[in-house]
DRENMARLO-570968 format. One line per field, with one value per residue (C-alpha): residue in three letters; x, y, z; residue number from 0. Coordinates in steps of 0.05 Angstrom, whole numbers. Layout:
N
rest <- [ALA, ...]
u <- [X, ...]
v <- [Y, ...]
w <- [Z, ...]
nr <- [NUM, ...]
END
This chain:
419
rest <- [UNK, UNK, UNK, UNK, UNK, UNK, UNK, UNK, UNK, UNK, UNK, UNK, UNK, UNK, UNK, UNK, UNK, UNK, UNK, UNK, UNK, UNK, UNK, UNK, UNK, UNK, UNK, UNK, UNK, UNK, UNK, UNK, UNK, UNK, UNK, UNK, UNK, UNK, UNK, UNK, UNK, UNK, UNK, UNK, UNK, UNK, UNK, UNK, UNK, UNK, UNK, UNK, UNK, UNK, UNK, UNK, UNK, UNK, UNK, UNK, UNK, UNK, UNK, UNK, UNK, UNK, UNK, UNK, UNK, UNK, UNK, UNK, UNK, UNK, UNK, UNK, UNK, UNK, UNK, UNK, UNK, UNK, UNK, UNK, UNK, UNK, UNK, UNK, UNK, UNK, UNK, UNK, UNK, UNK, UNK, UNK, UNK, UNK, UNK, UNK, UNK, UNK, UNK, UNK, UNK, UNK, UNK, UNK, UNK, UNK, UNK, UNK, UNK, UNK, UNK, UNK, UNK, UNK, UNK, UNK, UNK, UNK, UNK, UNK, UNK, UNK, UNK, UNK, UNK, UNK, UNK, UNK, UNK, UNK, UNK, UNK, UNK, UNK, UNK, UNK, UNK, UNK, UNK, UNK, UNK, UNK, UNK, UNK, UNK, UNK, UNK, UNK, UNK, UNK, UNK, UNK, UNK, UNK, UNK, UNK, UNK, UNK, UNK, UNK, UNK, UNK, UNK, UNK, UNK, UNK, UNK, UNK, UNK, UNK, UNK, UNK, UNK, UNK, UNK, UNK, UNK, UNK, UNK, UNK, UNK, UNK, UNK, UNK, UNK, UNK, UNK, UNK, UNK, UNK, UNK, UNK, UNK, UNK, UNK, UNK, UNK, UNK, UNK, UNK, UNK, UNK, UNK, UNK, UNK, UNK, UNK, UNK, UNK, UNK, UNK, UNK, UNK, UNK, UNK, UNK, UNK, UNK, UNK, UNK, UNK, UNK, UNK, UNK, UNK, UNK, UNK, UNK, UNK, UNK, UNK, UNK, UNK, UNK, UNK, UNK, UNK, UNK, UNK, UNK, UNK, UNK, UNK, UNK, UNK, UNK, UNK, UNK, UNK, UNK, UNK, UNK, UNK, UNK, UNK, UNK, UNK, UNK, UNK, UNK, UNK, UNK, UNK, UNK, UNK, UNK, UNK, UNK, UNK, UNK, UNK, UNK, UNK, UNK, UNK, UNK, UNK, UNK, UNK, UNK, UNK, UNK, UNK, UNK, UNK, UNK, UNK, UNK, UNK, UNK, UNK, UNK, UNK, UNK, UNK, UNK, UNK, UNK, UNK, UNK, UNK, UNK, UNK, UNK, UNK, UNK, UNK, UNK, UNK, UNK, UNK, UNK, UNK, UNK, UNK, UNK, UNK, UNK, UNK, UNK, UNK, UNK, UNK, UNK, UNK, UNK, UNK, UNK, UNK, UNK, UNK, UNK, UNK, UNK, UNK, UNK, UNK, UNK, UNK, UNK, UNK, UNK, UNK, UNK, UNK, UNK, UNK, UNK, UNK, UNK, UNK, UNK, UNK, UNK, UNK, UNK, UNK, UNK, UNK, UNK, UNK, UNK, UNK, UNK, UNK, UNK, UNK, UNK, UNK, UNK, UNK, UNK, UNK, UNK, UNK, UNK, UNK, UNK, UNK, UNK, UNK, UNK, UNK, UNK, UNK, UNK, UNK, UNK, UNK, UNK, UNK, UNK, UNK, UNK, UNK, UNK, UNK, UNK, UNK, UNK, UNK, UNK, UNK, UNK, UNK, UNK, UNK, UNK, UNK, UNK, UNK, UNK, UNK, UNK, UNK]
u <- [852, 867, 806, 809, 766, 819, 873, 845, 830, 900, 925, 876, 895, 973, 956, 893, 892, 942, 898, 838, 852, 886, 821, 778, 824, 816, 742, 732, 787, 785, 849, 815, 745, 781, 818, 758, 715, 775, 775, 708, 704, 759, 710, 652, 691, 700, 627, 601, 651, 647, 575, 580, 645, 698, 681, 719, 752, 759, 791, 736, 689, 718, 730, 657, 640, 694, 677, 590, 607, 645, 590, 544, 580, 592, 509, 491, 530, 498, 432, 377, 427, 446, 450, 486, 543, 543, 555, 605, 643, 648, 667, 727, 741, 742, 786, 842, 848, 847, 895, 953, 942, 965, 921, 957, 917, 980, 1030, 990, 980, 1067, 1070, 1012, 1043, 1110, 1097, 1146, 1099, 1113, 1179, 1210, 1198, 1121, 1117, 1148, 1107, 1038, 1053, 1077, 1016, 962, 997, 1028, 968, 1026, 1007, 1038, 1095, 1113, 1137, 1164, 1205, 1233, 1248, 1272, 1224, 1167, 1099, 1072, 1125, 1101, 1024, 1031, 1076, 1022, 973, 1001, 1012, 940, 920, 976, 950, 878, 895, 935, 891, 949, 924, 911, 954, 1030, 1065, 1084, 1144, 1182, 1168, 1188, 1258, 1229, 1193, 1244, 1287, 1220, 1183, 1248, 1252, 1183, 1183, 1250, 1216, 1166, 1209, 1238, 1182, 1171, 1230, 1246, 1186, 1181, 1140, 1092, 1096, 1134, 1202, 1186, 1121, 1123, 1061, 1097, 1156, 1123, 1078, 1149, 1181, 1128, 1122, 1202, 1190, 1130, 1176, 1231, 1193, 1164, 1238, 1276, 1342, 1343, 1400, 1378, 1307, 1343, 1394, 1330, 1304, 1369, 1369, 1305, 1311, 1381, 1353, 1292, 1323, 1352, 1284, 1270, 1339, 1325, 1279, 1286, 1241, 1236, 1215, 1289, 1321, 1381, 1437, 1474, 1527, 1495, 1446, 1440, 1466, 1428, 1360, 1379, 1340, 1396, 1355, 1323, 1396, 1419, 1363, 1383, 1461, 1438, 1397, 1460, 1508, 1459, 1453, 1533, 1537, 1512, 1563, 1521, 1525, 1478, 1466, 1408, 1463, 1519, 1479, 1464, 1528, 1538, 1488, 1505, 1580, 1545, 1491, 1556, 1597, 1595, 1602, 1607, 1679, 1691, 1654, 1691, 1691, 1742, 1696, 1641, 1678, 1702, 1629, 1598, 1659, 1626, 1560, 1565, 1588, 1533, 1487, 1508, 1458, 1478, 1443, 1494, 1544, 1524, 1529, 1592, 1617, 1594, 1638, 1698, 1684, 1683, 1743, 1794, 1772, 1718, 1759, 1763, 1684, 1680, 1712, 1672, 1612, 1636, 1641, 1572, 1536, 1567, 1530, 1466, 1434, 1423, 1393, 1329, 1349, 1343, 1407, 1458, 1456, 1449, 1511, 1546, 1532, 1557, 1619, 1637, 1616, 1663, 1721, 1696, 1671, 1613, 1594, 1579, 1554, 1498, 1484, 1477, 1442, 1390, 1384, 1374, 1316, 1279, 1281, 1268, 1212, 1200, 1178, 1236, 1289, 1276, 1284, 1353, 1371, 1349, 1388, 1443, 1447, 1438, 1496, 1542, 1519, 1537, 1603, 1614, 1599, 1653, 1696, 1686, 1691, 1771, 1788]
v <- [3347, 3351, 3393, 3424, 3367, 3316, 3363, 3367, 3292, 3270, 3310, 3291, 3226, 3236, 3273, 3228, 3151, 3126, 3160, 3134, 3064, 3062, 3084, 3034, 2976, 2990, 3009, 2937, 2896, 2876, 2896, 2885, 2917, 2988, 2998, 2972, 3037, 3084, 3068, 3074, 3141, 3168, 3147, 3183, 3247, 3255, 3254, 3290, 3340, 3361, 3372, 3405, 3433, 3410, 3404, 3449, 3392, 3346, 3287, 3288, 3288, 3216, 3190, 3200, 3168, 3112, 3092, 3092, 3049, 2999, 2997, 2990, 2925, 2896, 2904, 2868, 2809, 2795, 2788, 2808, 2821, 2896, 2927, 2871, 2883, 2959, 2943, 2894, 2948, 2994, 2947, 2935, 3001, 3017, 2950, 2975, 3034, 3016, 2954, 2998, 3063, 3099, 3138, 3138, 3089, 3095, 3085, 3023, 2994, 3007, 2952, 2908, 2906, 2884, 2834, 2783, 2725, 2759, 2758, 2817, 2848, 2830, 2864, 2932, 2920, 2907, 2970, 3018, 2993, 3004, 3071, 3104, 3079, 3065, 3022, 2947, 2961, 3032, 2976, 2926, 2976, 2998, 2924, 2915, 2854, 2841, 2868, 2797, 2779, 2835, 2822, 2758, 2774, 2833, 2792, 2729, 2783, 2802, 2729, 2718, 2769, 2751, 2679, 2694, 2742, 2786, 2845, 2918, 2953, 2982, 2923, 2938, 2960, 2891, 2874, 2935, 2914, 2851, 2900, 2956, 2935, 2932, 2987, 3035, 3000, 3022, 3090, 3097, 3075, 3115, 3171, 3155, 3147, 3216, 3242, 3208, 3181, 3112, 3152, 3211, 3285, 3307, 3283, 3300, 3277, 3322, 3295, 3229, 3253, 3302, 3227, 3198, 3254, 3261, 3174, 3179, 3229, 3188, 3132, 3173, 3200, 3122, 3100, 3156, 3100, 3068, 3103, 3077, 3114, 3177, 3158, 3146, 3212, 3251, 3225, 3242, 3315, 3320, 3303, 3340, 3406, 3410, 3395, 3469, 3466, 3399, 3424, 3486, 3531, 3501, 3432, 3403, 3363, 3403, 3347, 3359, 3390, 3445, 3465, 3537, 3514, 3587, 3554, 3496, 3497, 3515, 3500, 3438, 3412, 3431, 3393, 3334, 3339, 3347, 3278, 3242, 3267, 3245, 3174, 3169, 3179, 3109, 3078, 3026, 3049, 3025, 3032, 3090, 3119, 3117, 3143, 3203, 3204, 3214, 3261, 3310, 3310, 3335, 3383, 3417, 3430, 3505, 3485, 3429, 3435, 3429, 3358, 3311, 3260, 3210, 3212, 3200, 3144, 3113, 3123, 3077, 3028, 3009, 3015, 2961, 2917, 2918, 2923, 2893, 2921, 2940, 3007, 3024, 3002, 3045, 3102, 3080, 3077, 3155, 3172, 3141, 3173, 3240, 3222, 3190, 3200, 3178, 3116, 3092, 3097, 3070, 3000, 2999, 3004, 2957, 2911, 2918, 2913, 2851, 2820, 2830, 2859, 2928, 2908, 2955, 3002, 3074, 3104, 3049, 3075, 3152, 3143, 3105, 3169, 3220, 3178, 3177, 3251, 3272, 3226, 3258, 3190, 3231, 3178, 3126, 3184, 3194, 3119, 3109, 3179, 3154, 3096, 3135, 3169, 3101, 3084, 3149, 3148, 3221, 3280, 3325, 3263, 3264, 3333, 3328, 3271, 3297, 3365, 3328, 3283, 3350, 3375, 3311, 3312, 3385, 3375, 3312, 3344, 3409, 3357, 3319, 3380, 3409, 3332]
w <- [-1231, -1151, -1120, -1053, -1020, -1053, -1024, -959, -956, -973, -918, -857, -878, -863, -803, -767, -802, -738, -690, -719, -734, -662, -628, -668, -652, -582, -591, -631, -619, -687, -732, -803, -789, -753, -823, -864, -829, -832, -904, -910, -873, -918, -980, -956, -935, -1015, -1024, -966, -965, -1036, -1026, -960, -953, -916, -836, -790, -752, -799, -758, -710, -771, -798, -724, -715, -776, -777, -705, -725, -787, -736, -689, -739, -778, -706, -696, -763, -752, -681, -709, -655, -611, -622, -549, -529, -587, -572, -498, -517, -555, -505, -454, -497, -494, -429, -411, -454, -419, -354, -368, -390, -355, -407, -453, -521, -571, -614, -568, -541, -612, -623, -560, -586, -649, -620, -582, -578, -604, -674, -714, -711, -793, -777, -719, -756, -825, -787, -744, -807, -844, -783, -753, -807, -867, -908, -975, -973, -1027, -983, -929, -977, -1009, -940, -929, -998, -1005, -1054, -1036, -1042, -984, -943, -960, -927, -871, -860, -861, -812, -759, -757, -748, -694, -650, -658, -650, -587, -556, -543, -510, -531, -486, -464, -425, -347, -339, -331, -401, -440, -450, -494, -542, -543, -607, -645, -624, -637, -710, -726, -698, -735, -802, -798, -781, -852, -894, -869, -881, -955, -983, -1019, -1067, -1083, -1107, -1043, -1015, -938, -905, -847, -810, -806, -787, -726, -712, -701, -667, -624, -611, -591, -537, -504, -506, -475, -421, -412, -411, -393, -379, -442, -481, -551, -537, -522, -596, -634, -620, -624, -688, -711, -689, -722, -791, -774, -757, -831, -876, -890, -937, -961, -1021, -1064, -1080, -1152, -1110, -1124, -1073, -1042, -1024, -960, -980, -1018, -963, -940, -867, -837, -849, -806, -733, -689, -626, -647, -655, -590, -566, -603, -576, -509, -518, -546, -495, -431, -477, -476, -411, -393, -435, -475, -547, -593, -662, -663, -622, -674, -728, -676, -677, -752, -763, -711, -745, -815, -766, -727, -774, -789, -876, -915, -918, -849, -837, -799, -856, -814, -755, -804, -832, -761, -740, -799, -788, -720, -749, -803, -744, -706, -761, -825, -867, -938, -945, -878, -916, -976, -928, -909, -992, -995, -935, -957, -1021, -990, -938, -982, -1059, -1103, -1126, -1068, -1050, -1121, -1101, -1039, -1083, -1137, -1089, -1055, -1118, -1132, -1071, -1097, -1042, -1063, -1132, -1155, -1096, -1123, -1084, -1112, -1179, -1157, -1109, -1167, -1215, -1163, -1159, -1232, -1241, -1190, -1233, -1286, -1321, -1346, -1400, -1343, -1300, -1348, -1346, -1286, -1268, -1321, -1292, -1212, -1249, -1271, -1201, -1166, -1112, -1109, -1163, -1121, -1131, -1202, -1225, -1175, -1211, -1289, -1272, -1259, -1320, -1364, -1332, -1341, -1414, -1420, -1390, -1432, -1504, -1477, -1449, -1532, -1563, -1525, -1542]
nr <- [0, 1, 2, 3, 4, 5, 6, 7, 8, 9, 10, 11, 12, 13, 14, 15, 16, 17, 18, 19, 20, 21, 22, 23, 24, 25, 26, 27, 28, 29, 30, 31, 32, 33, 34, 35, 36, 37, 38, 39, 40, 41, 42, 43, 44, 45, 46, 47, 48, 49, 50, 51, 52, 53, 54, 55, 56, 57, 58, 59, 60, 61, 62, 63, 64, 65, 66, 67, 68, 69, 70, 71, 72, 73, 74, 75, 76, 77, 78, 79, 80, 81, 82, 83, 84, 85, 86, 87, 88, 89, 90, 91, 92, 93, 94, 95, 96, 97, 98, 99, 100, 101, 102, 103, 104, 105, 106, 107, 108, 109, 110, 111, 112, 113, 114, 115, 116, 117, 118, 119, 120, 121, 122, 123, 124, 125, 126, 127, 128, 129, 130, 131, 132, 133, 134, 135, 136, 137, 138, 139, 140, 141, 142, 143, 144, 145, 146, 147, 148, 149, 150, 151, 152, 153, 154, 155, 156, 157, 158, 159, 160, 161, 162, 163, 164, 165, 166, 167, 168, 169, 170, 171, 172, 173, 174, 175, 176, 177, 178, 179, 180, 181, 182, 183, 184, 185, 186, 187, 188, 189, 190, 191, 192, 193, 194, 195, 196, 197, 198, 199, 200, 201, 202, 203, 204, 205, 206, 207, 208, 209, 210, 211, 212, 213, 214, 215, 216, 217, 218, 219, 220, 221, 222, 223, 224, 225, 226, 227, 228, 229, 230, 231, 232, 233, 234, 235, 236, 237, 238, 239, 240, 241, 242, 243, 244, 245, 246, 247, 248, 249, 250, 251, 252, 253, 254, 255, 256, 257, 258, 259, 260, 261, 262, 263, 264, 265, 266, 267, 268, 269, 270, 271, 272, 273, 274, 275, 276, 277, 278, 279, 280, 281, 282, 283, 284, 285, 286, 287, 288, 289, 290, 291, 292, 293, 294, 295, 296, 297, 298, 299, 300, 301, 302, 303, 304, 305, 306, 307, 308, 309, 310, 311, 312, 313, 314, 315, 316, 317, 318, 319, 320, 321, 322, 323, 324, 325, 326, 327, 328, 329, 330, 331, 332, 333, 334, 335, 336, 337, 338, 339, 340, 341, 342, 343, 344, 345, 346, 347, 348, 349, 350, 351, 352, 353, 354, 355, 356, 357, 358, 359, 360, 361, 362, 363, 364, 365, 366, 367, 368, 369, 370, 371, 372, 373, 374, 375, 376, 377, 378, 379, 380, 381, 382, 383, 384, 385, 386, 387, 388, 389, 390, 391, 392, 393, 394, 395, 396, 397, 398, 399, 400, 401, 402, 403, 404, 405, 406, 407, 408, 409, 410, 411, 412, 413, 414, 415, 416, 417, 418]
END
């Protein structure tokens, strides 16, 4: 049974493990022991706060404790040395600030993370797992790898910055362009474990989405040229704006085209237009641009009726060029779907799942059911919705997906019966 102090611990860690382990990595220098103290501070807020209560700042509470437990594991392993290891830990400190004169710890380990010396999926997994807590199979699944695979990649990246001495800090202003691709990838993934979890009670994570939100604007105000910065966050605010329909009040997930448009933040997607329009007007249009691009077609478009599917369609045909990613091109199935006819998204589909590529992923065989519902296949509609279900990340997906299939089988036995 969830208690309060469970409650409340589960959601200071959403809200304050980045900031934490950020500080301590600076503080230490040392990746492994700044999560092994977070972790340990977490463990001790269950006992301590259900004895005490929980503290009135509760982040400050586990820094405090998280950053003693450091200092104190750095003092035991330099035996008879103790004031020299507590001055050494502050001198790190105090380095990493004034080396990238800027004061964000989580901003600075986004950079660190991304250094160049890594490949480019390590430098996004080691950051997601650091910054954003997330578990080792969270990551995997958004790479669609084993968690074994991302284990070790995780684990390779820590060495490789240790081994390298690559410094704690944001690069001048030279170097930025060499990081950009892979700090926008993890802010953009975090953004998206936020927005659809991987797994848990609730679809949206809103603390990681506001972490990401609030990571794109730093960047945008650090480069205020770089159209793709300005995309990324356009893009973030335009799914943003719409996650008070995304969920009923029964905890259901809400698909697009059945959301109560009038709960959608007007003024957060002006914002977002206004970001994409000053990003055009450089005329170098990437791919966080595009799916800006996308997005605000479904977020101005007064209904559902009125979307501008063969914009949407154009859109992801220029999309799946640049980035040939099947789970764009899934995206791009569901809009031909809704531009030319099921059947048609149907092939596309067919055709994608023959690859391979998409195997295990939990929207191939939801997207497959919608398809054959709306031919009114319902017999293979129920298949596959069961089979959406099985692979469902989220309690909200779930009971989506199990109304559905009780509706297809409904339909089906009428459908049996007038035959």
């Amino acid at each position: 049974m969830t208690t309060a102090v469970d409650a409340a611990v589960v959601r200071v860690f959403r809200d304050e493990w980045g900031r934490i382990v950020a500080t301590l990595i600076r503080v230490t220098g040392d990746w492994d022991l700044a999560e092994e103290s977070a972790q340990e501070a977490f463990t001790r807020a269950l006992g301590r706060w259900r004895r005490d209560g929980i503290p009135s700042n509760p982040g400050a509470w586990l820094m405090t404790v998280a950053r003693n437990l450091a200092v104190d594991i750095m003092r035991r392993a330099k035996v008879g040395e103790a004031k020299q290891g507590e001055a050494t830990v502050f001198t790190i400190a105090d380095e990493a600030g004034d080396d990238s004169g800027i004061g964000d710890d989580r901003l600075q380990l986004i950079f660190t993370c991304c250094h160049p010396a890594l490949r480019l999926e390590a430098q996004v997994a080691l950051t997601l797992r650091t910054l954003a807590g997330l578990t080792t199979r969270e990551i995997a699944r958004a790479f669609l790898v084993s968690e074994q695979t991302m284990a070790k990649r995780v684990v390779r990246a820590k060495a490789k910055i240790r081994n390298a001495h690559i410094p704690y800090r944001v690069p001048p202003a030279h170097l930025l362009p060499e990081r950009t691709v892979a700090v926008l990838g993890v802010v953009y993934l975090l953004f998206n474990e936020g927005y659809a979890a991987t797994a848990g009670v609730d679809l949206v994570r809103e603390s990681l989405c506001d972490e990401a939100i609030r990571l794109g604007r730093a960047l945008a105000e650090l480069m205020p040229d770089e159209p793709e910065v300005l995309g990324l966050l356009a893009l973030m605010l335009l799914h943003h704006a719409r996650r008070e329909a995304r969920v009923d009040d029964a905890g259901v997930l809400v698909p697009l085209e059945e959301q109560d448009r009038t709960r959608w933040d007007r003024d957060v997607i002006g914002d977002a237009i206004g970001l994409l329009d000053a990003a055009g007007r450089r005329g170098e249009p990437g791919p966080y641009q595009m799916q800006a691009a996308i997005a605000a077609c479904h977020a101005t478009a007064a209904e559902a009726t009125l979307t501008d599917w063969g914009e949407i369609v154009r859109l992801y045909g220029r999309l799946c060029e640049v980035v040939p990613n099947p789970v764009v091109a899934l995206n791009g199935a569901v809009a031909v779907a809704m531009a030319v006819g099921p059947a048609a998204g149907l092939v596309l589909l067919d055709q994608l799942e023959a690859q391979g590529t998409l195997e295990g992923y939990r929207l191939l065989p939801a997207t497959r059911a919608d398809m054959l519902r709306r031919l009114d296949r319902l017999d293979e509609a129920a298949v596959a919705y069961q089979r959406a279900i099985e692979l469902a990340a989220t309690d909200a997906e779930r009971r989506y997906l199990a109304r559905r299939l009780t509706e297809t089988a409904r339909h089906a036995e009428i459908a049996g019966d007038l035959g």
